[in-house]
Structures are given as structure tokens and as C-alpha cells.
C-alpha positions in Angstrom: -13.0 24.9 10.2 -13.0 22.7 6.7 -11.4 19.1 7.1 -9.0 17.3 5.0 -7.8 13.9 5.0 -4.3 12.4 4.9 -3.2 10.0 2.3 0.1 7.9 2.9 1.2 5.6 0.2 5.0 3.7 -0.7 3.7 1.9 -4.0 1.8 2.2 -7.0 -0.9 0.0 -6.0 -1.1 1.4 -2.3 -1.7 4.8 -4.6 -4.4 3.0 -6.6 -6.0 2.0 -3.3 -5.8 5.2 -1.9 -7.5 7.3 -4.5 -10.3 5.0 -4.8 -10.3 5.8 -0.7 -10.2 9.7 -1.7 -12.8 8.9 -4.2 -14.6 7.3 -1.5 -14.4 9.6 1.6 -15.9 12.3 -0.6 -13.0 15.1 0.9 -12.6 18.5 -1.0 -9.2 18.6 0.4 -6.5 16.1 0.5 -3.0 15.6 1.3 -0.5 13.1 -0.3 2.4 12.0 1.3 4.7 9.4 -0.9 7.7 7.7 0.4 9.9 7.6 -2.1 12.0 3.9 -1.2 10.0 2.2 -3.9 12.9 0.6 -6.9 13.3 2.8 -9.4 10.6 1.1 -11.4 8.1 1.2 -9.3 8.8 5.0 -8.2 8.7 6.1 -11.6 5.5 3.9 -12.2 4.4 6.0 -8.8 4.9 9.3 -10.1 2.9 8.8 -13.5 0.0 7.9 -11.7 0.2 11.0 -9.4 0.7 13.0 -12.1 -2.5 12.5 -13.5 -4.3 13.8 -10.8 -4.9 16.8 -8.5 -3.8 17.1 -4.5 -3.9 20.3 -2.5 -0.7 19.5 -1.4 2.3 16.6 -1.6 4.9 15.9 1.2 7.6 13.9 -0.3 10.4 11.7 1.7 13.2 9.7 1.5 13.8 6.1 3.6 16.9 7.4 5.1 17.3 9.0 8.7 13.7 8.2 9.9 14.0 9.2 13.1 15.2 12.6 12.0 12.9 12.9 8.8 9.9 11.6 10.1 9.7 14.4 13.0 10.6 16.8 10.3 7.5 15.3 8.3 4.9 15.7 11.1 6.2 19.2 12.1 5.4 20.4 8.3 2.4 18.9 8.5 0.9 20.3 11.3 2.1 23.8 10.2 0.4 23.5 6.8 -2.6 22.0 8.6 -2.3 25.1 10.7 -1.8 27.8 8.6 -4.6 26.8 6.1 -6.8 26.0 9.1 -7.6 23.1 8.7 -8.3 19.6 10.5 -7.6 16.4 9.6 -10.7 13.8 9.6 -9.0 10.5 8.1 -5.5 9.3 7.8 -5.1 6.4 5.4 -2.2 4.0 5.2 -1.6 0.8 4.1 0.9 -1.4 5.9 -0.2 -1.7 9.7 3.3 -2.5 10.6 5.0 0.5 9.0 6.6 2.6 12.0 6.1 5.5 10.3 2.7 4.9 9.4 1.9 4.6 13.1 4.0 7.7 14.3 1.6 9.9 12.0 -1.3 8.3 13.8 0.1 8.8 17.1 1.0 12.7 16.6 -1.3 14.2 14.2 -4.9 14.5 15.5 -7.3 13.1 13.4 -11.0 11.7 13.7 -10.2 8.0 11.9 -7.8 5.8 10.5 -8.2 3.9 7.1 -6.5 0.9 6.6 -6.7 -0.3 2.7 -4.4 -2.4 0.8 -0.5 -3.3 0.2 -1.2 -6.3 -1.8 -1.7 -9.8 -0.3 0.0 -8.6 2.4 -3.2 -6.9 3.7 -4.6 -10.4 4.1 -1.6 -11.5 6.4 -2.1 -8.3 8.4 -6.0 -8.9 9.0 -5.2 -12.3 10.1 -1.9 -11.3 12.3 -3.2 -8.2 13.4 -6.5 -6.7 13.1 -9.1 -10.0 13.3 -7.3 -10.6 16.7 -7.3 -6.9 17.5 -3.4 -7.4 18.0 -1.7 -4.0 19.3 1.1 -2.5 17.4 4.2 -2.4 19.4 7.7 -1.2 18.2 9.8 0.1 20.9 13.5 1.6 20.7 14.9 3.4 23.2 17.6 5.5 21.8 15.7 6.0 19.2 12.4 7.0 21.2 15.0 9.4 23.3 15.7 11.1 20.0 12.0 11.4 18.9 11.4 13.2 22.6 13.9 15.5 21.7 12.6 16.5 18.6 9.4 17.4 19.8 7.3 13.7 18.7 5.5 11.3 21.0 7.2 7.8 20.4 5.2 4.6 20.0 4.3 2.3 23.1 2.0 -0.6 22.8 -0.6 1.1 20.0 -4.1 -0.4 20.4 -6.1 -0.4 17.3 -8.8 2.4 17.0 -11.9 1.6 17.3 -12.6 3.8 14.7 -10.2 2.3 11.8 -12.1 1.6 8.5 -10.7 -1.4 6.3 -10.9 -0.5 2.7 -9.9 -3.0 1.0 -10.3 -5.5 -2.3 -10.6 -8.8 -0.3 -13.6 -10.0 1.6 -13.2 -8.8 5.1 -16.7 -9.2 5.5 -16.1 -10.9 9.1 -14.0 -7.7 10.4 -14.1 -6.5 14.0 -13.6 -2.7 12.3 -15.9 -1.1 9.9 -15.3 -2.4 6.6 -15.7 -0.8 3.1 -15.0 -3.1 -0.1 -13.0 -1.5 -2.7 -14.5 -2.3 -5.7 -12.1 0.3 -7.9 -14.8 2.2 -9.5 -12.7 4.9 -10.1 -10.3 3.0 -11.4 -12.8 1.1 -14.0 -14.6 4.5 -15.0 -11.3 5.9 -16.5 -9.4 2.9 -17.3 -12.5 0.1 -18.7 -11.7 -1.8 -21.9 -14.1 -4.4 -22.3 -13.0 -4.9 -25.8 -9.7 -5.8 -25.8 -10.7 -9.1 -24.2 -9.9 -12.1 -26.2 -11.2 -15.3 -25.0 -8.3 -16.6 -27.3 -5.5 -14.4 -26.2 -2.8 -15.9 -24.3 -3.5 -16.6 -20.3 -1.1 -13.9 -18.4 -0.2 -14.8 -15.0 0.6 -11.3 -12.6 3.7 -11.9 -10.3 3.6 -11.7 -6.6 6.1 -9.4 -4.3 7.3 -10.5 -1.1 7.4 -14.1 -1.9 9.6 -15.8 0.2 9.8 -13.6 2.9 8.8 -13.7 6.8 5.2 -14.4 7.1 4.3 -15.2 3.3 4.1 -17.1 0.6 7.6 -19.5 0.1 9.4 -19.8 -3.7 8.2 -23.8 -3.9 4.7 -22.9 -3.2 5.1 -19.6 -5.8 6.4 -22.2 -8.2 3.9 -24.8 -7.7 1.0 -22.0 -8.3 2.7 -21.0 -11.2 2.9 -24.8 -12.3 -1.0 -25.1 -11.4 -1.8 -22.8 -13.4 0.3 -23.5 -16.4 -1.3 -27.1 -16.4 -5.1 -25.5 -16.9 -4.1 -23.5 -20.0 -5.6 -24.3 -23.1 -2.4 -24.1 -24.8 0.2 -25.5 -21.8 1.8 -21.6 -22.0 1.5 -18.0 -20.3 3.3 -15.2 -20.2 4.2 -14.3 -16.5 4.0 -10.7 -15.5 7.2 -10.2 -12.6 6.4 -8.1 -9.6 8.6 -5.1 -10.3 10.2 -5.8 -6.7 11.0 -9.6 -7.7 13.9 -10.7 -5.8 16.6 -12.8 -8.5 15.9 -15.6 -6.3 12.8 -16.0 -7.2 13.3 -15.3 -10.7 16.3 -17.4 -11.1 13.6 -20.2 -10.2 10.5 -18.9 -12.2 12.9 -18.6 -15.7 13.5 -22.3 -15.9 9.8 -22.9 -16.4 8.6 -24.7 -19.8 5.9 -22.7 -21.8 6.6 -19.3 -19.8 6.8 -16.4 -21.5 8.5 -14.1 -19.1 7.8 -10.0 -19.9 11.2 -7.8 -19.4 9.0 -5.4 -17.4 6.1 -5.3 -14.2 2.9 -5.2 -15.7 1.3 -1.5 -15.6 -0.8 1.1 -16.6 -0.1 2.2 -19.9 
């Protein structure tokens, strides 16, 4: 029986981190499965990137109804899995506390889970979660009731795998779980322009997502970084890339900025 492995992304980047996990894991069969919640920015930004490459197959859904979609998600699965008899050797995510995430490990058999990145949020997940070997735990009972129903084992307390295999950018070289560092080769072999550096070119500054929410980085300290690094430039100016989720509260602060060049668009692949 061959194997395959399944790849489940919500974001551009977690696609970029993904492939180079495809690229990686070596599989002559893979399956993609996008959730398709991103803004319309980033989604569109998503569906370039997929574009460009090849998958034996894509599952796409929405992040309405999940306690009705997702079982509808795992049932497909296992019946393509089935019929082109096959089984599945990794599944690779990257948010440890996505419920949905965690209901495709819990009901589709599989050898390994591979954790790689969402952003900086991977490094407050290593430190929340996987250093301390923290179980995932995200009990509902109407909705678990409704999962039964349906056919799909609901989530209890979820220990970590002993298997799971952190692929990711940062230096996780103290991990409890095996740990692979992405170094994007993939992503430099197609994509490498060493000459369009210009040690006089204006300093760009990417933007972060999530800032100011539970668990990350607040506005003040945003702005302060951004000040930080403002004061080292050469010049006193940078133009500031936005995260294309960038709430208006943190824009509404970032704008005031002297010598900040704001683009009207996320930075991306072009």
C-alpha cells in the first residue's frame, strides 16, 4: 500500500512552510487541505501560491458550521484515502491550538504529526505548549454530542505524540520532539535574487499579525520596535510592510510615525 501525507494550511506563509515540509518528507503523494477564512487578501495571496504547484488532490473548506463541516471533511478524506488505497504517514499543521487541526489528528490514522510554522506564533506555542509537553484540551459538550452523531471521535485531553516533528524556521534546538530546521531551500532555489540587494536601498520593516492579542506581542511594544528600528536607519526612514491581517487599531497607531513610509499592500511574492 503507497503512503501519502496530509498537508493542512489557513495562510500563505503556513503554505510556504508546508511545501518546504512536502519538499522535505520526500512523499510522491500529497494531499492539501486549505481553509479558506484567510481576508480576502491573504486568500487570494493563498491561491497564487497553490497554483503554481502540483497536489494529488485539494480538499477545500469554509470556517462556518465546523462541527458539521469538519466531519464532512474527515469522511471525504478517508474515502479518497480508501478508494486510492492509500495510507497516510504524516499530517502537518501549523497552529497547535486549532480544533480542527486536532480533530484530523484524532480521526484519521496516520504514523506522525508535523508541527511547522504560523509565524511568531509558533514561538508562543513551543513555549505554552510543546517545551512543557502541555496537552491539548478543548471540550464542548453539545458540540462533542453532535460530532458522536456524525460518526467523529471528539477531543478529550490530547497528549502530544511522541512522534510529532517540529519543522520550523526558529531554533528549537532544545525541543523535547524531533526537530527539523526549515531552512526554505525550496523556496530560495526558485525565488533567489541576490542582485537586487542594495546596500543603499531603503530599510523595509515587515509587519507583524496578531499584535495585541491574547498571549502576544502588545501595540506599545509593536510601536516601540518599530521606533527602535527607525532610530538605527542610516537615513531616520523605512517603509513598513503591514501584515495583511492588520487590525485598524494597530494601524491607526503605526500611521502617525515620522519617516514611515507605509505600503498600501502586505508584502508578497510577486
Amino acid at each position: 500500500m503507497s503512503t501519502t501525507n496530509v498537508y493542512y494550511v489557513t495562510s500563505p506563509f503556513q503554505y510556504l512552510c508546508a511545501f518546504e515540509a512536502r519538499v522535505h518528507l520526500k512523499s510522491q503523494h500529497n494531499i492539501l487541505i486549505i481553509e479558506e477564512g484567510d481576508t480576502e487578501k491573504g486568500l487570494k495571496q493563498l491561491e497564487d501560491l497553490v497554483a503554481r504547484d502540483s497536489w494529488n488532490k485539494i480538499f477545500r473548506i469554509g470556517t462556518q458550521n465546523r462541527t458539521i463541516e469538519s466531519p464532512k471533511l474527515i469522511k471525504a478524506i478517508k474515502h479518497y484515502v480508501a478508494k486510492e488505497q492509500l495510507k497516510i504517514d504524516h499530517i502537518c499543521y501549523g497552529e497547535f491550538t486549532s480544533w480542527r487541526a486536532n480533530l484530523l489528528l484524532k480521526n484519521l490514522d496516520h504514523q506522525a504529526p508535523l508541527y511547522f510554522d504560523d509565524g511568531t506564533l509558533s514561538l508562543v506555542e513551543f513555549e505554552h505548549y510543546l517545551r512543557p509537553k502541555k496537552p491539548f484540551s478543548r471540550q464542548r459538550w453539545f458540540q462533542d454530542f453532535l460530532l458522536r452523531l456524525q460518526g467523529v471521535r471528539p477531543l478529550k485531553s490530547e497528549a502530544i505524540s511522541d512522534q510529532l516533528i517540529v519543522f520550523s524556521i526558529f531554533n528549537f534546538d532544545d525541543s523535547p520532539f524531533c526537530y527539523i530546521k526549515n531552512q526554505f531551500d525550496d523556496l530560495l532555489a526558485r525565488y533567489d535574487r541576490h542582485e537586487v540587494f542594495d546596500e543603499s536601498a531603503p530599510v523595509g520593516f515587515i509587519g507583524q499579525g496578531a499584535v495585541g492579542d491574547k498571549y502576544q506581542k502588545s501595540i506599545d511594544d509593536y510601536l516601540e520596535e518599530i521606533q527602535s528600528a527607525l532610530n538605527c536607519t542610516a537615513t531616520g526612514s523605512m517603509i513598513y510592510f503591514p501584515h495583511r491581517s492588520e487590525k485598524p487599531t494597530v494601524k491607526q497607531k503605526v500611521q502617525p510615525l515620522k519617516a514611515l513610509v507605509t505600503m498600501n499592500k502586505p508584502i508578497r511574492l510577486k
